[in-house]
C-alpha positions in Angstrom: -19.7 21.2 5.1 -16.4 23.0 5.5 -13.2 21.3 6.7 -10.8 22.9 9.4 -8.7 24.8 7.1 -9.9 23.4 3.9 -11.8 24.5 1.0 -14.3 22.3 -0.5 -13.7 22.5 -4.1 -10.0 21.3 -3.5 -11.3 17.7 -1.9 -11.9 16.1 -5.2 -14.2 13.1 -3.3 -16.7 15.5 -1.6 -19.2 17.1 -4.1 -20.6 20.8 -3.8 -23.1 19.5 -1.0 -20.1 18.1 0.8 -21.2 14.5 0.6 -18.7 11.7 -0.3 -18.7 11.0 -4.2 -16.3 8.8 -6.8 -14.6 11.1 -8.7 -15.6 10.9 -12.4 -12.4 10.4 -14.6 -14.0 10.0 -17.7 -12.3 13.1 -19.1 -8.7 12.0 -18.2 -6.0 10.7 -20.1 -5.1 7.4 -20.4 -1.4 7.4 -19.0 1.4 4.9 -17.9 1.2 5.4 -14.0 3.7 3.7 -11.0 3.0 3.8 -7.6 6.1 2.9 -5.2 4.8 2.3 -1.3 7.1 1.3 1.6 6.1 0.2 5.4 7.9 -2.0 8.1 7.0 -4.1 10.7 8.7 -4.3 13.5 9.3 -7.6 15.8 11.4 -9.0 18.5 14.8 -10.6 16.7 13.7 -13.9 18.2 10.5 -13.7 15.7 12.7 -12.1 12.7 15.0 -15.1 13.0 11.9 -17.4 12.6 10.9 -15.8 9.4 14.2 -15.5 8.0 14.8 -19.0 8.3 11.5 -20.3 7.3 10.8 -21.7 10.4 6.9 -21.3 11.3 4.4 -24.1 10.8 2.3 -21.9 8.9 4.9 -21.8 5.9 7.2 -19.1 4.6 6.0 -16.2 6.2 7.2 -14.2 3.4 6.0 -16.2 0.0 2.5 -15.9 1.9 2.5 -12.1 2.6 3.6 -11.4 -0.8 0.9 -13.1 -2.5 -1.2 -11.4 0.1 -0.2 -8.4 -0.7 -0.6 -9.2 -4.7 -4.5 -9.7 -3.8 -4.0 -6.4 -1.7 -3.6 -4.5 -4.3 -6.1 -6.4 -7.0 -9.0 -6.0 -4.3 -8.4 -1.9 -3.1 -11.7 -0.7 -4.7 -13.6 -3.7 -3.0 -12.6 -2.1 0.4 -12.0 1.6 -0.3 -15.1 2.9 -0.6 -14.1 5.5 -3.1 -11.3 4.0 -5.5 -12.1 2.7 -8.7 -11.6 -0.8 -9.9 -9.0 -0.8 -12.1 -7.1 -3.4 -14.7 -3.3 -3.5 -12.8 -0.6 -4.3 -15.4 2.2 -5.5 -12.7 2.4 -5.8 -9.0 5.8 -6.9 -6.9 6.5 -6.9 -3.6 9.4 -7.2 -2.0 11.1 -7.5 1.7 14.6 -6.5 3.3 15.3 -7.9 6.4 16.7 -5.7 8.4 18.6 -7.5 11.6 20.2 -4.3 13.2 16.7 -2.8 13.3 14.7 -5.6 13.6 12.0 -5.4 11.3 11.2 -6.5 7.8 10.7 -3.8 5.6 8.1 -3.9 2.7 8.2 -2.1 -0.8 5.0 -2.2 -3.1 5.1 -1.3 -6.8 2.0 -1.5 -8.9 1.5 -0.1 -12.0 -1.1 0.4 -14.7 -2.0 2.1 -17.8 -5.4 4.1 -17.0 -7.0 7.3 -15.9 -6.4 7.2 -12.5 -3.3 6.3 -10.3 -2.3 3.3 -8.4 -1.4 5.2 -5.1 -3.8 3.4 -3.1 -2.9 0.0 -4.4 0.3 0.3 -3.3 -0.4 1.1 0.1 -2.8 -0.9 0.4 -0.5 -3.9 -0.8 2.1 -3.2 1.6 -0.9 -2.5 4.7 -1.6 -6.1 3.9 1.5 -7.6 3.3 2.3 -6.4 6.7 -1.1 -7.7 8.0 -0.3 -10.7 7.0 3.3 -11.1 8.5 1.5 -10.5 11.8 -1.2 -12.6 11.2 1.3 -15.7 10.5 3.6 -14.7 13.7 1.1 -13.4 16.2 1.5 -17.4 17.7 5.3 -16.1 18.8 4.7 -12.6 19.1 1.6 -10.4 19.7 3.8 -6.7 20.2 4.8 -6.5 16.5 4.2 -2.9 15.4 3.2 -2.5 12.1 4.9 1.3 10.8 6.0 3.7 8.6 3.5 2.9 5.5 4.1 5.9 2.9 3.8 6.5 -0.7 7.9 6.6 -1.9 7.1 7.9 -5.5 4.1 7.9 -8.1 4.3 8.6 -11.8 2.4 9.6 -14.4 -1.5 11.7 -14.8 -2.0 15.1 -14.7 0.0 15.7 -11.2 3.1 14.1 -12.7 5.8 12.9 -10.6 6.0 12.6 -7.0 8.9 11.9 -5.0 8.6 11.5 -1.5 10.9 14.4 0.5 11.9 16.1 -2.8 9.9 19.2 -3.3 
């Protein structure tokens, strides 16, 4: 099974029969490795003005979503099929309100020390941070548009250093 412009061998989670596989890390080292994530969500500034002033039943729309988020993170291998379940040494989440725009934007950074990187728990923890903004609001508003979710910046492992727009 070839992919549209794509050689096999470079997809590390398809093996030589191109079926889906975890990739074995056994033979990596053990490395200090950051993950930072962003994403927004995008509302109506009668809804933003709700959550900025803690004013929905539900609670503060923003202590919830960032312990959402937290478990986010802590659960990725239970719902990516393919990541590996691994011991996170810190997690934080944190929100800007942004009133010109607005939106509430999102930042996740997770970090570990391990053999493989914590890319995917960061975007996954802001993905459900965001879910969980709409899931608290979708009473005022049902057009929130949830945007924008990219890795910023990972460190550490044999890739090194990414920095999102730097090349």
């Amino acid at each position: 099974m070839k992919l549209v412009g794509e050689k096999m061998d470079n997809l590390t989670h398809f093996n030589p029969e191109g079926r889906a596989r975890m990739v074995d890390v056994s033979a990596k080292d053990v490395t200090t490795r950051v993950a930072i994530a962003k994403g927004e969500i995008l509302m109506n500034p009668h809804t933003l003005s709700l959550i900025k002033d803690k004013g929905f039943a539900k609670g503060d729309v923003l202590a919830v979503s960032q312990v959402a988020g937290i478990m986010g993170a802590k659960k990725t291998s239970e719902i990516i099929p393919m990541c590996h379940p691994l011991m996170l040494s810190a997690v934080d989440i944190s929100f800007a309100i942004n009133e010109a725009e607005s939106k509430v934007e999102i930042e996740a950074r997770v970090k570990n020390s391990g053999q493989t990187g914590v890319e995917m728990e960061a975007l996954t923890a802001v993905s459900i941070a965001a879910l969980t903004i709409y899931d608290m609001c979708k009473a005022v508003e049902k057009d929130m548009v949830i945007s924008n979710i990219c890795l910023m910046k990972k460190s550490g492992g044999k890739s090194g250093e990414y920095i999102r727009g730097k090349k």
